[in-house]
N, C-alpha and C positions, 0 to 999 in steps of 0.2 A: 317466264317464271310463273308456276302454277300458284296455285290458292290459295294451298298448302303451305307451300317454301314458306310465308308469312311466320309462320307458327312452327315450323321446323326450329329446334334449338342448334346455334350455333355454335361451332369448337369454342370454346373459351382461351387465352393461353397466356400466363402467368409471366414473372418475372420470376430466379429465382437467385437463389445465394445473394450475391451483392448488388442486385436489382431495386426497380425501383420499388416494389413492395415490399423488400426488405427493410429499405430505408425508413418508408413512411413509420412501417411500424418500431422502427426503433427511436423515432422523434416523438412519434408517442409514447412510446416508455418512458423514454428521457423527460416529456412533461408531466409526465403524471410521478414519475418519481421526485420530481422537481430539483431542489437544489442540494440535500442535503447528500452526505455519502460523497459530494464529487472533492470532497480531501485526497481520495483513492489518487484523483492524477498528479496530484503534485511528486514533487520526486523524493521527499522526505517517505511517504510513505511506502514510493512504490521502493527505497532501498529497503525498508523492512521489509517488505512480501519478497524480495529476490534473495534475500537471507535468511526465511524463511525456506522456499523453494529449494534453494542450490542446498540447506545444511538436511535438506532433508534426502534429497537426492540421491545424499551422499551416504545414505543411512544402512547398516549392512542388518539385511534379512535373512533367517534362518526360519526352514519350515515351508515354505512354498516360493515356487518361481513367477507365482503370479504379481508381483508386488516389484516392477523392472523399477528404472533408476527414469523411466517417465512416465511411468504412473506413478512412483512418489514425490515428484514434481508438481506434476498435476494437482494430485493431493494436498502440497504446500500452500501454493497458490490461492487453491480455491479455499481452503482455511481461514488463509489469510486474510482475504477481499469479502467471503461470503458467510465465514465460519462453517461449515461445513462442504464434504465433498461425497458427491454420492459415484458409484460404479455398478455397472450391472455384468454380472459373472457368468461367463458364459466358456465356453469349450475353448475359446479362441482367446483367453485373456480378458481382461477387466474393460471394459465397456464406461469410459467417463459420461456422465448426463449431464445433457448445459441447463435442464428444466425436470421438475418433478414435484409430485403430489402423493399424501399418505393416509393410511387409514390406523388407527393405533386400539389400541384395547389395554386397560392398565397403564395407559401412558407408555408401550412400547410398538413399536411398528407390526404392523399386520399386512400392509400390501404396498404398494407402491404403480404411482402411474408415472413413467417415466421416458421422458422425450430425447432421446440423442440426435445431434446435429450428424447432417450430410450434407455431402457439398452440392447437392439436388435439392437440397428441401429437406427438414428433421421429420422424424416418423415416432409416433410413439403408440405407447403399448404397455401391457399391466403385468407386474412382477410380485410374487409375494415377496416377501422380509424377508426369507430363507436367499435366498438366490439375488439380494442386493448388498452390496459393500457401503456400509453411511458412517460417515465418519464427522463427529459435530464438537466443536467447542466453546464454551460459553454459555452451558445448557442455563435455562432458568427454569424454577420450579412449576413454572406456572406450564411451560409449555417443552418437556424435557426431552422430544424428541426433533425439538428444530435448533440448529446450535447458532450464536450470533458472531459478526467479525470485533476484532479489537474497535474499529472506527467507530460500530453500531455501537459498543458499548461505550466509548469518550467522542459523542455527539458535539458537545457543546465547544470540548476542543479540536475537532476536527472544523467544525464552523469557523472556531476564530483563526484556523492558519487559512483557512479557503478566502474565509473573507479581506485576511491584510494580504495574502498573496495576490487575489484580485483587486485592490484596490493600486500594491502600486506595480503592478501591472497595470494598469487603466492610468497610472500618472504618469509613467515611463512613456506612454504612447502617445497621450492627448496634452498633455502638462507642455508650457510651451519652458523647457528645461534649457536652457544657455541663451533665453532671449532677453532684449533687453530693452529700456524705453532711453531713448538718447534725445537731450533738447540741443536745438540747431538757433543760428539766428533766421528771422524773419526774412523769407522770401518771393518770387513770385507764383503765386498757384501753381504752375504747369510744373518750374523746377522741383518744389515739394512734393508733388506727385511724382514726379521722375524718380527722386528721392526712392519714396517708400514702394515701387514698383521695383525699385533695384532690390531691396531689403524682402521685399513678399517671399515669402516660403523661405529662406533658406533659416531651416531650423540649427538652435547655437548662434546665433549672431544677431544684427539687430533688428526687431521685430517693426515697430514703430517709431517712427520720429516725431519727436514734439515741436513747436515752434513757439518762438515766444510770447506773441500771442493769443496761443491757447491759456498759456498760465499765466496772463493778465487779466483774461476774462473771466478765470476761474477766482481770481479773487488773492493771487500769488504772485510778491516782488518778484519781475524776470530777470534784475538783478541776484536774487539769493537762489540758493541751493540748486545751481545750475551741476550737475553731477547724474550720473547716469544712476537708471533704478534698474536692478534685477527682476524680472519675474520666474525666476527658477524656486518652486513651492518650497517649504521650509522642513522636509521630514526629519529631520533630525529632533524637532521639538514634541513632533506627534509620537514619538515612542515606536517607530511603526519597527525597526530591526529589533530590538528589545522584545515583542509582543510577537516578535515571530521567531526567536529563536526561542521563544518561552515555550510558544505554541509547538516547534519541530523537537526540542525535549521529550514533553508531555509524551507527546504522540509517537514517539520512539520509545518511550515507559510503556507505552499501552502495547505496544508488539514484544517487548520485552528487550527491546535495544536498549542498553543503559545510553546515556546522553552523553558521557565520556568517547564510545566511537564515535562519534560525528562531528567533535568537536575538534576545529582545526588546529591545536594547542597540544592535542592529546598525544600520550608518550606510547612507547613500547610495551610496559608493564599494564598498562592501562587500557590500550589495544585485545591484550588478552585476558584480562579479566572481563572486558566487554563478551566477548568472545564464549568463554566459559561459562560464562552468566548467562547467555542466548543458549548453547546448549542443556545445560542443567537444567536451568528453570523454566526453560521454553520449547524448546525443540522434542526433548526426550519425553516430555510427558505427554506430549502431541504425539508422538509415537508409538508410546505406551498404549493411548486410546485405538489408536489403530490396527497395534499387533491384537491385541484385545476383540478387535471387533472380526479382524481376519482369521485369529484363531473360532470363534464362535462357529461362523459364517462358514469355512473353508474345512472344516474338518481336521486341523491340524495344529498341530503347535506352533503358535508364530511368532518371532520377537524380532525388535529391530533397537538397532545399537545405535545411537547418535553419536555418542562420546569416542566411541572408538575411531573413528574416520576423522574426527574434528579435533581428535588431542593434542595436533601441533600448537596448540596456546599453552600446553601444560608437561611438554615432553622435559623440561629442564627440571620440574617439580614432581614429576614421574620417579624420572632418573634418584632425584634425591630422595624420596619415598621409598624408593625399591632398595636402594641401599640401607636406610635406615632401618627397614623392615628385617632385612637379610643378620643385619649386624645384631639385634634384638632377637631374632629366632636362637641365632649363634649362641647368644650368652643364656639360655631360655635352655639349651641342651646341654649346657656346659652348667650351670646350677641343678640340673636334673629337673626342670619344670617341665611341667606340660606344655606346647605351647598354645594350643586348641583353649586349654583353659584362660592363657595367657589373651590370648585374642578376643575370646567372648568380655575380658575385664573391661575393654574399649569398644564392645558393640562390632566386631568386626567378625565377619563371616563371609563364607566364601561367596554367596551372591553380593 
């Protein structure tokens, strides 16, 4: 080995995709994000994101083929969990970003630095506004080009489900639940250790055994209150099922799932009002922002239908509408009405 070799730079050679450098840096993100946001794993939330996801899926688009049934998935998704979802538009279809950066002018986008994932490693590179898809909801005035998720905005109640679902979580595991303290009479050392050596670890049964002269020493008739103690902890008094189904409510309010689906009580009629409620008030205007931002971006006209794909909640009330509607036009021609005029009387027009 010459002089040189010393000072020759050597190959370097990475981990990648699920490697150990991917890890590292995702436990650092994880720490420095710290604790709050992790509501997302519970399964209260993730059925709203997946009702979110699948109603949008399902959404029928007019106006471009770039908008398949997973990229508006995609789109759900990342709504849901991030409030916002960005794509970068290219020849080959919409291009999902897991990472990106912007420059605005007016409070609207002017460029974009944007990272998409590969299963080698992500690569990124600089996009103007023209040529990216963003799709944000939750905008606030202060900063109207980043959108926030439902979670971000009920903070405080995503904390209190995170925190009693870990807690008894952590009771369920460490809690010594179906153990018991049993007093024995007085015997010889080795037998009472044989005793509680029989008794060690098996969790539900009995944990320690007393003997009578422990609760003689302690200051306690070994006569009275010879009867076994429980240490299975007391939740019922701590409110903790109460404060967590208060907590999966809320938090199903805030995605727009009424608290009526999820309740195991809940009826038929009430299934679809849930239903109808998520699409109305939640799904289609999310939609709305994004036929909007497609039509902009894309050069064309774009709308997407929520209601129509999801109206199995409302086909019985259809039915009776269309009749109703039908029987009114009728007597409407048969009085000599107009019935254009008739319809404007109730705000009703053909969009």
């Amino acid at each position: 080995m010459g002089l040189f070799d010393f000072f020759r730079p050597k190959r370097e050679t990475r981990a990648a995709a699920s490697g150990f450098t991917a890890e590292i840096m995702a436990a650092r993100e994880a720490w420095i994000s710290g604790a709050r946001g992790i509501a997302e794993l519970t399964a209260t939330a993730q059925t709203c994101v997946s009702l979110w996801e699948n109603g949008l899926a399902l959404a029928d688009v007019e106006g471009t083929d770039l908008l398949d049934r997973r990229t508006l998935a995609l789109a759900g998704r990342a709504a849901a969990l991030r409030g916002e979802a960005v794509f970068h538009i290219t020849d080959e279809g919409l291009v999902p970003c897991s990472d990106w950066d912007l420059t605005t002018r007016n409070g609207r986008p002017r460029a974009y630095r944007l990272s998409v994932a590969e299963s080698g490693g992500g690569r990124s590179f600089t996009a103007l506004a023209a040529e990216v898809l963003h799709l944000r909801i939750g905008c606030d005035p202060a900063a109207p080009y980043y959108g926030t998720a439902p979670l971000k905005r009920a903070q405080l109640t995503a904390g209190l489900l995170t925190a009693v679902e870990t807690a008894l979580a952590e009771t369920f595991e460490t809690a010594p639940i179906g153990s018991q303290i049993v007093p024995l009479p007085d015997s010889a050392p080795d037998d009472m250790e044989k005793m509680r050596a029989a008794f060690r670890g098996r969790r539900g049964s009995v944990l320690v055994v007393e003997g009578v002269a422990q609760a003689t020493a302690a200051g306690m008739n070994p006569q009275l209150g010879q009867r076994r103690e429980d240490l299975t902890p007391n939740l019922k008094d701590a409110m903790a099922i109460e404060a967590m189904q208060a907590a999966r409510d809320a938090i199903g309010a805030a995605f727009g799932v009424l608290p009526g689906l999820l309740n195991r009580a809940t009826t038929g009629p009430m299934v679809r009002e849930a239903q109808r409620h998520l699409a109305q008030w939640q799904l289609q205007p999310v939609a709305q922002l994004l036929a909007e931002e497609a039509t902009e971006k894309l050069g064309a006209t774009v709308q997407l239908d929520v209601m129509r794909p999801l109206q199995a909640f409302d086909a019985g009330g259809r039915a009776r509408a269309m009749s109703a509607i039908i029987g009114a036009l009728a007597q409407a021609k048969e009085a000599g009405i107009d019935p254009g005029q008739a319809l404007k009387l109730v705000d009703w027009t053909k969009d």
